[in-house]
Phi, psi and omega in degrees: 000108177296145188295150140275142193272067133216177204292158175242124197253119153276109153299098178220173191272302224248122192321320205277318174268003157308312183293286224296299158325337172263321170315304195291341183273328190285332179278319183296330182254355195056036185284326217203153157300288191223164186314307166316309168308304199317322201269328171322334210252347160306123141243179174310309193219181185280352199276318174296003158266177164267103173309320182271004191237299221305142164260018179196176167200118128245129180230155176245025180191108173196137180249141187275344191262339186299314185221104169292325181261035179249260205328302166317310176305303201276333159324324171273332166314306150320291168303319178288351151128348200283106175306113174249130156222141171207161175239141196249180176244324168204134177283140174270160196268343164253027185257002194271324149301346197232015170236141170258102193258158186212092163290169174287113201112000174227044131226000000 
């Protein structure tokens, strides 16, 4: 399945199938080998890469509202072809265009 050059949002309540929703996408894209690679490549928030060197970002904790111009960075990032996945507790509704969104339960 080819990526769309935008960001792709795992929507979950709950931390643990956030991660489990960014494992399956890092694998599904060939970001990982296996579920296990994937959570190698996993961090907490997008503030732990260097945004300007990173070829790939999964963070499993990032609100789109905190930092509009991070939330800009990775958008752009994302458009230039570079896999952003991060994960939320809820997408704000005018953050829905520039997300490829994934609820929970439908990988």
């Amino acid at each position: 399945m080819p990526k769309q050059n935008k960001i792709i949002v795992c929507v979950a309540t709950d931390d643990t199938e956030r991660r489990r929703m960014i494992q399956r996408l890092a694998v599904k894209f060939g970001l990982a080998l296996t579920a296990g690679d994937a959570n190698k490549l996993i961090k907490q928030t997008p503030y732990d890469y260097d945004l300007s060197e990173a070829y790939q970002v999964l963070a499993l904790n990032y609100n789109l509202n905190t930092s509009p111009s991070t939330t800009h960075q990775l958008y752009r990032m994302a458009t230039q072809g570079i896999a952003v996945i991060v994960g939320v507790k809820k997408l704000q509704t005018q953050y829905e265009f520039m997300s490829e969104t994934y609820y929970q339960g439908e990988i």
